[in-house]
mmJSON file of the N, C-alpha and C atoms, coordinates in Angstrom:
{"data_MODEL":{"atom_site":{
"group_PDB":["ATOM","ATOM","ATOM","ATOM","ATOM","ATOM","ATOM","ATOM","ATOM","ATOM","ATOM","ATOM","ATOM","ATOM","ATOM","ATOM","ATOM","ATOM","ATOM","ATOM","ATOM","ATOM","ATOM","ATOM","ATOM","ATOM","ATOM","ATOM","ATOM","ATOM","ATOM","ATOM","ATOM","ATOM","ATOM","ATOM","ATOM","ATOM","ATOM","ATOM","ATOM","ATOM","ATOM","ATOM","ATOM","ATOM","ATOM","ATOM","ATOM","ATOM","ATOM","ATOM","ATOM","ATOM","ATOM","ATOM","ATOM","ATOM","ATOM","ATOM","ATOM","ATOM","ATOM","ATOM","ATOM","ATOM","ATOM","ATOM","ATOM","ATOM","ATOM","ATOM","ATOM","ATOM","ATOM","ATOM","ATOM","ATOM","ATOM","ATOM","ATOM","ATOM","ATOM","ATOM","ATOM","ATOM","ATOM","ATOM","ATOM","ATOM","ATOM","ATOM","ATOM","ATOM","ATOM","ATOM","ATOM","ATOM","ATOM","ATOM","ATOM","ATOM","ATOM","ATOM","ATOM","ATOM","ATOM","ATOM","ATOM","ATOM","ATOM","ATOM","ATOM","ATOM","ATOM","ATOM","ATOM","ATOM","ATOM","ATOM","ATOM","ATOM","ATOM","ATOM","ATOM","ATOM","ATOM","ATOM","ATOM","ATOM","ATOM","ATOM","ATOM","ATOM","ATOM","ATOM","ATOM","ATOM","ATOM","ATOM","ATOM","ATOM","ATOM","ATOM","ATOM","ATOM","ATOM","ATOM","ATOM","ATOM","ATOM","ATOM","ATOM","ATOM","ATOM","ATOM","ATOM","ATOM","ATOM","ATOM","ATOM","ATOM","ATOM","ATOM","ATOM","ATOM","ATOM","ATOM","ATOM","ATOM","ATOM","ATOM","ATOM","ATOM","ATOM","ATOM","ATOM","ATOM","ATOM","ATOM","ATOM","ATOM","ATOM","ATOM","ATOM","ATOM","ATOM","ATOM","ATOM","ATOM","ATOM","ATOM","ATOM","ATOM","ATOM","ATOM","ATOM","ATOM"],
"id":[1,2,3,4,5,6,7,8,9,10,11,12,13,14,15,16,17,18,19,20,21,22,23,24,25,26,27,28,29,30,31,32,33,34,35,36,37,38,39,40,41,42,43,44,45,46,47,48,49,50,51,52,53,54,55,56,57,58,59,60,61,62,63,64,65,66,67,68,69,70,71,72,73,74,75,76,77,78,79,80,81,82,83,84,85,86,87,88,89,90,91,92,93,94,95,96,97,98,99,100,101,102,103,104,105,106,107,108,109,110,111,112,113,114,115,116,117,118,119,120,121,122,123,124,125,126,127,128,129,130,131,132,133,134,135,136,137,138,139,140,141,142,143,144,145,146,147,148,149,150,151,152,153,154,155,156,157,158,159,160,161,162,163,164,165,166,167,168,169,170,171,172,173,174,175,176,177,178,179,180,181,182,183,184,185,186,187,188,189,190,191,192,193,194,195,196,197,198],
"type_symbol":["N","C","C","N","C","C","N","C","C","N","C","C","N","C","C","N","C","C","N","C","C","N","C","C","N","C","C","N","C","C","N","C","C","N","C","C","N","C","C","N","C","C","N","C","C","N","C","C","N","C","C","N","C","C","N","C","C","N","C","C","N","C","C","N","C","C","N","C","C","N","C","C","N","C","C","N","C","C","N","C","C","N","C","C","N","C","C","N","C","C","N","C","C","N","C","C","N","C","C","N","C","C","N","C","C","N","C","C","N","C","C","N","C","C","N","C","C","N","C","C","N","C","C","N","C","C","N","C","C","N","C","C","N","C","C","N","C","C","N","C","C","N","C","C","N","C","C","N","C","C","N","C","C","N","C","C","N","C","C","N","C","C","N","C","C","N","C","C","N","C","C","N","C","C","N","C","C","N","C","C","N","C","C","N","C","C","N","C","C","N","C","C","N","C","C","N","C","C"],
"label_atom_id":["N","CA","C","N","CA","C","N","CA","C","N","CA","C","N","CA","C","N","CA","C","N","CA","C","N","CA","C","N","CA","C","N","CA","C","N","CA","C","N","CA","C","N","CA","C","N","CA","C","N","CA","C","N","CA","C","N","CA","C","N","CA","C","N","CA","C","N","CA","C","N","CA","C","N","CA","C","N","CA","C","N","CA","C","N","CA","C","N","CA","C","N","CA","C","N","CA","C","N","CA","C","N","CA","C","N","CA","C","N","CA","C","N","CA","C","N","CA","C","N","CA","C","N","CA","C","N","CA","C","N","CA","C","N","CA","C","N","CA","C","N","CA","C","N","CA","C","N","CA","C","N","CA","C","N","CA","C","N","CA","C","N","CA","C","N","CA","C","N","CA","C","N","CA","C","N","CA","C","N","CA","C","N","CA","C","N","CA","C","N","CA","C","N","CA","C","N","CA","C","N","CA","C","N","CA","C","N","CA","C","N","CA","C","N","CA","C","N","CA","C","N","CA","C","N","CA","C","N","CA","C"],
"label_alt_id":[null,null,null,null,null,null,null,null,null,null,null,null,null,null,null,null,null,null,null,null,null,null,null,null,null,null,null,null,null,null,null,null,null,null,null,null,null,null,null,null,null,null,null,null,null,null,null,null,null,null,null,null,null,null,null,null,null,null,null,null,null,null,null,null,null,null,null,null,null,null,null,null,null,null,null,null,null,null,null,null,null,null,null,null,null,null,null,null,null,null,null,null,null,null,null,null,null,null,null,null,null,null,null,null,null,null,null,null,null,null,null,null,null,null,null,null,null,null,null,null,null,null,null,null,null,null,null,null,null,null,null,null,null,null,null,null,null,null,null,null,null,null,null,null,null,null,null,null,null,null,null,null,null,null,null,null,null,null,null,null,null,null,null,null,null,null,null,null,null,null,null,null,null,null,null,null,null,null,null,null,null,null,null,null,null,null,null,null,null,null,null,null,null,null,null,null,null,null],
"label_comp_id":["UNK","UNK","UNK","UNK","UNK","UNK","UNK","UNK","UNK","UNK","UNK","UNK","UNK","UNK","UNK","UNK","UNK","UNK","UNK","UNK","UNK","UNK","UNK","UNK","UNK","UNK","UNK","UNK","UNK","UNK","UNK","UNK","UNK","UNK","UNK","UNK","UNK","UNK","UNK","UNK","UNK","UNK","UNK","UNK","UNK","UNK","UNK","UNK","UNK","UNK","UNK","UNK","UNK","UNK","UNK","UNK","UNK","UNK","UNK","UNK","UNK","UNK","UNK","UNK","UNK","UNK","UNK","UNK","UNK","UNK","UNK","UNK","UNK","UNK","UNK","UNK","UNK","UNK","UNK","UNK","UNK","UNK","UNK","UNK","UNK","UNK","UNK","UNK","UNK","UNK","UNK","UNK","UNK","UNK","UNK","UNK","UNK","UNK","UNK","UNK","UNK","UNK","UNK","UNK","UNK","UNK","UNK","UNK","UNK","UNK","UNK","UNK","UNK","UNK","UNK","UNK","UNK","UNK","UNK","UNK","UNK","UNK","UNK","UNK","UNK","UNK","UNK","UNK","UNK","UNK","UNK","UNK","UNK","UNK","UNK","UNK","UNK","UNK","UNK","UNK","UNK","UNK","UNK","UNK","UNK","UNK","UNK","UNK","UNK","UNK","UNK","UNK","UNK","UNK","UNK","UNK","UNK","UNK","UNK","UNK","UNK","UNK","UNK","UNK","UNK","UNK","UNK","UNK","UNK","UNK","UNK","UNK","UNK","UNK","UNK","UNK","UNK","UNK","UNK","UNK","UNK","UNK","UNK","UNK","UNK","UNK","UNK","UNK","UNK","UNK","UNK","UNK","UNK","UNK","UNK","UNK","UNK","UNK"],
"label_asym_id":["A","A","A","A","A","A","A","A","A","A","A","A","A","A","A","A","A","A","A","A","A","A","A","A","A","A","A","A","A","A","A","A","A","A","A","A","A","A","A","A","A","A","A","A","A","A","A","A","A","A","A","A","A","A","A","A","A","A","A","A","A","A","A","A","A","A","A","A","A","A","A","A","A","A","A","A","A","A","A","A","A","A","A","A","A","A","A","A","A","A","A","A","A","A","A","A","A","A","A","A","A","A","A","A","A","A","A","A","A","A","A","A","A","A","A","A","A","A","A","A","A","A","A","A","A","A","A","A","A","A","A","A","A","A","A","A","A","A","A","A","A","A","A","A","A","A","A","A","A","A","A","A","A","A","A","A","A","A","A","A","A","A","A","A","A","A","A","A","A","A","A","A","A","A","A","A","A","A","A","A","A","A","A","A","A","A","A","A","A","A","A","A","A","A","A","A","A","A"],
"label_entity_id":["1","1","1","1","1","1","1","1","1","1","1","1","1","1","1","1","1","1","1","1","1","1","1","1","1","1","1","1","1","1","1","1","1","1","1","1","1","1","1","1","1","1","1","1","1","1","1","1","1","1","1","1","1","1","1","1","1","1","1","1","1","1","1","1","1","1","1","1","1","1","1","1","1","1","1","1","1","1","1","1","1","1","1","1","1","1","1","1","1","1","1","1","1","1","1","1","1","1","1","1","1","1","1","1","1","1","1","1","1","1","1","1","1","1","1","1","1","1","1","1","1","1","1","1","1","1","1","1","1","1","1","1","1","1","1","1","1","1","1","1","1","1","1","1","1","1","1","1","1","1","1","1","1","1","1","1","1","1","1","1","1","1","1","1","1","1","1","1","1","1","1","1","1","1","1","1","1","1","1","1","1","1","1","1","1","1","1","1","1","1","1","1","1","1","1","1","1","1"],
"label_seq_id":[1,1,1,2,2,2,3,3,3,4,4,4,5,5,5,6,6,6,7,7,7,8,8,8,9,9,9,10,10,10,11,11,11,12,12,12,13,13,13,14,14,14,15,15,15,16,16,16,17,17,17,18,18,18,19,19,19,20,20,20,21,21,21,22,22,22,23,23,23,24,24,24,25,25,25,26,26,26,27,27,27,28,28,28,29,29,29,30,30,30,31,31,31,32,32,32,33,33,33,34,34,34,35,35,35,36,36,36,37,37,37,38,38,38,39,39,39,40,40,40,41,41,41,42,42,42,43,43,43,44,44,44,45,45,45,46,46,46,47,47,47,48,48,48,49,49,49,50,50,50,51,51,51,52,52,52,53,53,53,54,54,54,55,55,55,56,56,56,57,57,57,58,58,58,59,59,59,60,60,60,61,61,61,62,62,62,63,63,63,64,64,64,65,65,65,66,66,66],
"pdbx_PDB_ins_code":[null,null,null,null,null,null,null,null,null,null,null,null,null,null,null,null,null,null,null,null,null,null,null,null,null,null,null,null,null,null,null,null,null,null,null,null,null,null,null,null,null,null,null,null,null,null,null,null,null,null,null,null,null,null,null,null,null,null,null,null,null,null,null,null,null,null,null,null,null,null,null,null,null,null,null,null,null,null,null,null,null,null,null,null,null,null,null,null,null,null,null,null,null,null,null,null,null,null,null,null,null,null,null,null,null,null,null,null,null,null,null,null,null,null,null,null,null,null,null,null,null,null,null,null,null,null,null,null,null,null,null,null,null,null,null,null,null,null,null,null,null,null,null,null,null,null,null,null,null,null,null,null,null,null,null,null,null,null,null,null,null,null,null,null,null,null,null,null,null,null,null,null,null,null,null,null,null,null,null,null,null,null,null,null,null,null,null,null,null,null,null,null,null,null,null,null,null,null],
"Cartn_x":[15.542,15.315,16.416,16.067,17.004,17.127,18.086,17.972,18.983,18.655,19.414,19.74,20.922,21.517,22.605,22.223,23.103,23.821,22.8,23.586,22.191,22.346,20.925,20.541,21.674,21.788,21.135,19.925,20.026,21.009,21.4,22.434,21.475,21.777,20.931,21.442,20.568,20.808,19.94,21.353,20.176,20.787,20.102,19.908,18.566,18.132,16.681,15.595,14.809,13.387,13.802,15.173,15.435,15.496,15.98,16.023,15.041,13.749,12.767,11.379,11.592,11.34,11.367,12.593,13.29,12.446,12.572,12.39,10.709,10.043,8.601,8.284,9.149,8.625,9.084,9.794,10.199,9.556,9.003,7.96,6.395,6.124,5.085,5.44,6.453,6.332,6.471,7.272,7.169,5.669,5.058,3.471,2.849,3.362,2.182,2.649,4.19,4.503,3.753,3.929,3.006,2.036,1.36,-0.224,-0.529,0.304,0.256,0.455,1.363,1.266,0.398,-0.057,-1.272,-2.219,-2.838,-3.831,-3.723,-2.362,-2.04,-2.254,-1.835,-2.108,-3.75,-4.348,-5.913,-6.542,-6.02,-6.455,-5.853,-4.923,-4.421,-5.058,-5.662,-6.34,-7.668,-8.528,-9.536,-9.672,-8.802,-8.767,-8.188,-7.814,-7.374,-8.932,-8.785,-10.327,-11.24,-12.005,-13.384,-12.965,-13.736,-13.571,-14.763,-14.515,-15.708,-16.644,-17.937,-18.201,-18.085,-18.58,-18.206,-19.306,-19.203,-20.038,-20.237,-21.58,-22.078,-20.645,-20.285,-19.637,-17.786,-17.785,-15.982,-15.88,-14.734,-13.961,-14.76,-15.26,-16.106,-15.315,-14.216,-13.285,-11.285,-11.533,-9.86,-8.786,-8.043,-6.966,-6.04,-6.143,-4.846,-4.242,-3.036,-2.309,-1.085,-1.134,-0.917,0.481],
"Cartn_y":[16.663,15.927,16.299,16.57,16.773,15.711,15.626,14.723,15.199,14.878,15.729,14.136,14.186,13.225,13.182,13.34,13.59,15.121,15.88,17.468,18.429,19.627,19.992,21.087,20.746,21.411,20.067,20.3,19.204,19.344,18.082,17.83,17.272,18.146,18.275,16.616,15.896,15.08,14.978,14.448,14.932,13.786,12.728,11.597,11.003,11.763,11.844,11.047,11.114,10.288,8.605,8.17,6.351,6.381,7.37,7.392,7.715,8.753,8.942,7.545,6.631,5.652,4.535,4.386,3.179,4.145,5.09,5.23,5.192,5.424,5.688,3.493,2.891,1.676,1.072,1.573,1.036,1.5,2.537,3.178,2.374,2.175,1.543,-0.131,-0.34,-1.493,-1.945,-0.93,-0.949,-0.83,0.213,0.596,-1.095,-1.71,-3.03,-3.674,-4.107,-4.794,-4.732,-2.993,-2.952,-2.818,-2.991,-2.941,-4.435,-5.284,-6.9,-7.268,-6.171,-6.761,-6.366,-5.615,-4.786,-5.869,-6.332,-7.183,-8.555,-9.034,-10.156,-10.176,-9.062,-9.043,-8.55,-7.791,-7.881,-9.282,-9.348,-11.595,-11.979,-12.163,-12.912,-12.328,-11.18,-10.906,-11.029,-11.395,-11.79,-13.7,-14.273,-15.481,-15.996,-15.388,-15.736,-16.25,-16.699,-17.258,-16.186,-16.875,-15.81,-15.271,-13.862,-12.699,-12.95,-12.961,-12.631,-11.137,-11.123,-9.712,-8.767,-8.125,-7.296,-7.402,-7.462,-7.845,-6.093,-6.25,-4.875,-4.791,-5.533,-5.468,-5.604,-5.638,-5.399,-4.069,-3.797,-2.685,-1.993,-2.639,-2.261,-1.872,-2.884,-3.241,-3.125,-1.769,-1.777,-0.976,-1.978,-2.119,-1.054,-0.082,0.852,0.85,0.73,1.165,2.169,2.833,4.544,4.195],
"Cartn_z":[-17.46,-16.237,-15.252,-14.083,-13.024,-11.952,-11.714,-10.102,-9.088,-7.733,-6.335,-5.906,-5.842,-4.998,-4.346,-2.911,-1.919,-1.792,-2.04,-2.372,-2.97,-2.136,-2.275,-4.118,-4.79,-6.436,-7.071,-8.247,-8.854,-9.956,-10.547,-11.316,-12.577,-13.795,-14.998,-15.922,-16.349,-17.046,-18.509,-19.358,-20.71,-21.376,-21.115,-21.405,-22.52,-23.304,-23.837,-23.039,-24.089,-23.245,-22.952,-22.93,-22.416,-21.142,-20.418,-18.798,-18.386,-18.5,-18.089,-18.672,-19.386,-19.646,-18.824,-18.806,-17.653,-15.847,-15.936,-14.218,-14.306,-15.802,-15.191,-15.219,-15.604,-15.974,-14.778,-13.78,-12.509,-11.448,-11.833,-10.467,-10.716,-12.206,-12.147,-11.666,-11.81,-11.641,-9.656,-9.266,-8.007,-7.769,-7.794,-7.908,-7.51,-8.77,-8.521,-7.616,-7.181,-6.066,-5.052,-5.076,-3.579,-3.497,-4.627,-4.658,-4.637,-4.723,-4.35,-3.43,-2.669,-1.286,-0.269,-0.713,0.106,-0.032,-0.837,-1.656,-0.706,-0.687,-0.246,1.702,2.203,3.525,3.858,3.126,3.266,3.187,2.1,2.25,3.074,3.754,4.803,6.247,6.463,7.693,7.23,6.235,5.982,6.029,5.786,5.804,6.984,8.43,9.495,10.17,11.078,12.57,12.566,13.176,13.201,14.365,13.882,14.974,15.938,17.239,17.712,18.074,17.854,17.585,19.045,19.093,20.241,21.242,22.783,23.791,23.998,25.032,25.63,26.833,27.42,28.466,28.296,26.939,26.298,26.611,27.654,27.823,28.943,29.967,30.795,31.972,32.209,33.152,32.936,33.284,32.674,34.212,34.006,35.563,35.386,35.764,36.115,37.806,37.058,38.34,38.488,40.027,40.078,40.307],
"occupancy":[1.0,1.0,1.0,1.0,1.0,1.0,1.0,1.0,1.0,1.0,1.0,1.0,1.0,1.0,1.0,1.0,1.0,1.0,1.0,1.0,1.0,1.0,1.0,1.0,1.0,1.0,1.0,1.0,1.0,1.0,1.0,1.0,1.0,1.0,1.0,1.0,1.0,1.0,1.0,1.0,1.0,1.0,1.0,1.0,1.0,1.0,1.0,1.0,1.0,1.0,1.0,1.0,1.0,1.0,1.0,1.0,1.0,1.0,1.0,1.0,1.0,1.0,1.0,1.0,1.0,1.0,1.0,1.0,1.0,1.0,1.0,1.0,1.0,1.0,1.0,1.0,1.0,1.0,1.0,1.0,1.0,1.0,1.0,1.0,1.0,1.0,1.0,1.0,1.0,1.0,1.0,1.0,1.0,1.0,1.0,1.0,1.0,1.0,1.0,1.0,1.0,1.0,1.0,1.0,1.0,1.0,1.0,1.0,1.0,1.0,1.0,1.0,1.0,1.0,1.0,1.0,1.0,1.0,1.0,1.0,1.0,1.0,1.0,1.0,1.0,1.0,1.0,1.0,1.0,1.0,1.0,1.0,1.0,1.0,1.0,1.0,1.0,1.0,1.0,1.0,1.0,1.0,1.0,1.0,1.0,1.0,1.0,1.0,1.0,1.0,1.0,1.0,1.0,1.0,1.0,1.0,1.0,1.0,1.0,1.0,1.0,1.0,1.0,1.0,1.0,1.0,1.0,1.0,1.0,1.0,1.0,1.0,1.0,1.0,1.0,1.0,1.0,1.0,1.0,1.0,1.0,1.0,1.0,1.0,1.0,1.0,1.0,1.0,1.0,1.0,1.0,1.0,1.0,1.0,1.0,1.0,1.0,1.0],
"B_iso_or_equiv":[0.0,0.0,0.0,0.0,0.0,0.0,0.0,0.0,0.0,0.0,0.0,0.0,0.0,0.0,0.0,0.0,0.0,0.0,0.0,0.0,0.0,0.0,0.0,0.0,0.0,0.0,0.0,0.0,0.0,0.0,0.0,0.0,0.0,0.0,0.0,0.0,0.0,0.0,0.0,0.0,0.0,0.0,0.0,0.0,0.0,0.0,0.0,0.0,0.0,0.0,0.0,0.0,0.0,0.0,0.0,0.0,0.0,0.0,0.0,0.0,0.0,0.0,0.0,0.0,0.0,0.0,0.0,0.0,0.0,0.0,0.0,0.0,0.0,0.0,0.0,0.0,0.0,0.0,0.0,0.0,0.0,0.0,0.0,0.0,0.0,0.0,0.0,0.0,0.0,0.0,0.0,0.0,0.0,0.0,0.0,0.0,0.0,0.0,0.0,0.0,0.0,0.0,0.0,0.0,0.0,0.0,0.0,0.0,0.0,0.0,0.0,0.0,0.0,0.0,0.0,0.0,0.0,0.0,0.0,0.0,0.0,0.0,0.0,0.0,0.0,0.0,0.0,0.0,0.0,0.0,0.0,0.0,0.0,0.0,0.0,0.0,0.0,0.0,0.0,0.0,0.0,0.0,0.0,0.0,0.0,0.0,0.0,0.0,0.0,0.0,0.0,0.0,0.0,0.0,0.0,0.0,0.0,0.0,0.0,0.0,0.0,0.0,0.0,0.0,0.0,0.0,0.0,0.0,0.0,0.0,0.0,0.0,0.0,0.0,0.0,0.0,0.0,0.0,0.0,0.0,0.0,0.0,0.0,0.0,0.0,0.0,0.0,0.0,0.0,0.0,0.0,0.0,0.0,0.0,0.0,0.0,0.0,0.0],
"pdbx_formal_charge":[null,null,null,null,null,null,null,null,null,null,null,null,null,null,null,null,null,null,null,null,null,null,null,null,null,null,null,null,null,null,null,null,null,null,null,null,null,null,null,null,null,null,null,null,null,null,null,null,null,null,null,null,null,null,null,null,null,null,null,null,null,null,null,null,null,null,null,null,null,null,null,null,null,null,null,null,null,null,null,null,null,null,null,null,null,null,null,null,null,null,null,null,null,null,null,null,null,null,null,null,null,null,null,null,null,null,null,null,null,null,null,null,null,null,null,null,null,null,null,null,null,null,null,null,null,null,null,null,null,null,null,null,null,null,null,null,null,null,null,null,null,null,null,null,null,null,null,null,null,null,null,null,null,null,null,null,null,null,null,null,null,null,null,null,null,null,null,null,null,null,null,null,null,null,null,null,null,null,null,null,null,null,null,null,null,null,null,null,null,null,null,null,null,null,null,null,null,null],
"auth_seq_id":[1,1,1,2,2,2,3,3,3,4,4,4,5,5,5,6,6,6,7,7,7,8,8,8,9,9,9,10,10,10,11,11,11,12,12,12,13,13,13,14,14,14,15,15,15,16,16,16,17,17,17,18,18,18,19,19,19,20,20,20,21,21,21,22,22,22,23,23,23,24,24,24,25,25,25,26,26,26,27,27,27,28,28,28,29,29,29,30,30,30,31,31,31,32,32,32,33,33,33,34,34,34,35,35,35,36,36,36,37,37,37,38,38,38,39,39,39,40,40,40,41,41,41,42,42,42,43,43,43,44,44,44,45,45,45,46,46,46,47,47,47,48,48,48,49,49,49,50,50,50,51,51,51,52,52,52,53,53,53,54,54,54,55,55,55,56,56,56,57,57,57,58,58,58,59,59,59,60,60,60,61,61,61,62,62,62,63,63,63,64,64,64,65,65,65,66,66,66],
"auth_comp_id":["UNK","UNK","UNK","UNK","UNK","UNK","UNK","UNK","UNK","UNK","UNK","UNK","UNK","UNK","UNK","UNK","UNK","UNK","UNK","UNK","UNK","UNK","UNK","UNK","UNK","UNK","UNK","UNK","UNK","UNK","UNK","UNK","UNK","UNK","UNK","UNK","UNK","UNK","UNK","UNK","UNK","UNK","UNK","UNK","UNK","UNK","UNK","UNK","UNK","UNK","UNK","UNK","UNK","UNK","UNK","UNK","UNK","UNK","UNK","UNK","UNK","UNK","UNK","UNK","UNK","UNK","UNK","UNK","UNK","UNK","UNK","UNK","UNK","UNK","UNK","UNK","UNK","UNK","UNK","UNK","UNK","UNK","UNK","UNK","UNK","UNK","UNK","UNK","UNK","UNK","UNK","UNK","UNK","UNK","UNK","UNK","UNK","UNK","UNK","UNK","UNK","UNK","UNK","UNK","UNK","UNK","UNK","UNK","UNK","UNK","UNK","UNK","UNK","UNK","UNK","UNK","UNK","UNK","UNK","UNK","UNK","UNK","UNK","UNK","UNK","UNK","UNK","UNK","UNK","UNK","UNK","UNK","UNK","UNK","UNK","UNK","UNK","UNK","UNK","UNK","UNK","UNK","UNK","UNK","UNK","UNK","UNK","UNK","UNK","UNK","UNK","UNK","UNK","UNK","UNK","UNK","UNK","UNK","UNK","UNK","UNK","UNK","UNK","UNK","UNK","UNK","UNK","UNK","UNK","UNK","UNK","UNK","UNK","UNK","UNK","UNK","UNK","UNK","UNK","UNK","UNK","UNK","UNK","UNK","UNK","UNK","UNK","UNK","UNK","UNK","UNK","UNK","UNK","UNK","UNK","UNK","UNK","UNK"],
"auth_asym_id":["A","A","A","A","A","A","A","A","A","A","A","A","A","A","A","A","A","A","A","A","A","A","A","A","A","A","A","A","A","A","A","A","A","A","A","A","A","A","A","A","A","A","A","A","A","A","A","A","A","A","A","A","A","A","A","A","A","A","A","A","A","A","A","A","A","A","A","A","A","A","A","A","A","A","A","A","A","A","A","A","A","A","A","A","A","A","A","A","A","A","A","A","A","A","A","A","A","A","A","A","A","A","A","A","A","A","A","A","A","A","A","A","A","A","A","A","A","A","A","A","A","A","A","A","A","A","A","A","A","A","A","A","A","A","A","A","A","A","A","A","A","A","A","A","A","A","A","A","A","A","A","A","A","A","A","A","A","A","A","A","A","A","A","A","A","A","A","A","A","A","A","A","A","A","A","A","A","A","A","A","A","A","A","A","A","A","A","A","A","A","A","A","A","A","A","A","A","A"],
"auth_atom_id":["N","CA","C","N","CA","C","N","CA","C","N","CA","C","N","CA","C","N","CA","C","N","CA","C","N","CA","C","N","CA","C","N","CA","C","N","CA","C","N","CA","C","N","CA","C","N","CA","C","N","CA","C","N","CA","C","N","CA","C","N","CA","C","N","CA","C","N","CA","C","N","CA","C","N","CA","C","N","CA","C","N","CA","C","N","CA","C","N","CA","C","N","CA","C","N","CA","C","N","CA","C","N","CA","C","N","CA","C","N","CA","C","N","CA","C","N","CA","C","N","CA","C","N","CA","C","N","CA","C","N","CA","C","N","CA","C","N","CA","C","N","CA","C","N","CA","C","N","CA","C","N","CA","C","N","CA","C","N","CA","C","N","CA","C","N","CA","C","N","CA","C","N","CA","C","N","CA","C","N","CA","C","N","CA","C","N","CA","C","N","CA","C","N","CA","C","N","CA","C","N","CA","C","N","CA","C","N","CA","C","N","CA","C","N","CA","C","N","CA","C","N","CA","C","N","CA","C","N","CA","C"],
"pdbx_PDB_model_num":[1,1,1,1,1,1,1,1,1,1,1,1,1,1,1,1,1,1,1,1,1,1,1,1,1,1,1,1,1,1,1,1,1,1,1,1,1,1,1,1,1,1,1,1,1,1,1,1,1,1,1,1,1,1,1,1,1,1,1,1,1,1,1,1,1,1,1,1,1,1,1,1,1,1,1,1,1,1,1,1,1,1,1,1,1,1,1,1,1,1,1,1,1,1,1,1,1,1,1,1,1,1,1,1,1,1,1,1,1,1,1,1,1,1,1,1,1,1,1,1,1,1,1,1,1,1,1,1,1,1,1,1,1,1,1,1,1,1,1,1,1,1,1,1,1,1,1,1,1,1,1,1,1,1,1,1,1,1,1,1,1,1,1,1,1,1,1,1,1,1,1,1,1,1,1,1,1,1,1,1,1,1,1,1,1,1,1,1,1,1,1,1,1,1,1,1,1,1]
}}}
C-alpha cells in the first residue's frame, strides 16, 4: 500500500492487511453517511409546500436593464 501525503513520492507502508482494513471500513462507512444525507435532504425537499405547477405565461415577462 502506498500513500502521498503532502509530497508528490508515495511513501510505501507495510503495515499488512489491518490498515487497508481500517481505511476500507471508513470509506464505507463515510459512503453511508453520505448516502444518509443525501436521502435525508431528498425527503426534506419532498416534504416541504406544494409546488405550484407551471402556468403557460411563467417566464413570459422578464425585466432587463441596459
Amino acid at each position: 500500500m502506498a500513500l502521498t501525503v503532502g509530497s508528490s513520492t508515495p511513501v510505501n507502508v507495510d503495515g499488512g492487511n489491518a490498515l487497508e482494513v481500517i481505511g476500507a471500513r471508513r470509506e464505507n462507512t463515510q459512503t453511508e453517511v453520505e448516502g444518509q444525507i443525501a436521502v435525508d435532504l431528498i425527503e426534506s425537499s419532498l416534504a416541504g409546500g406544494q409546488v405550484s405547477p407551471p402556468t403557460a405565461t411563467s417566464g413570459n415577462n422578464v425585466n432587463i436593464k441596459v
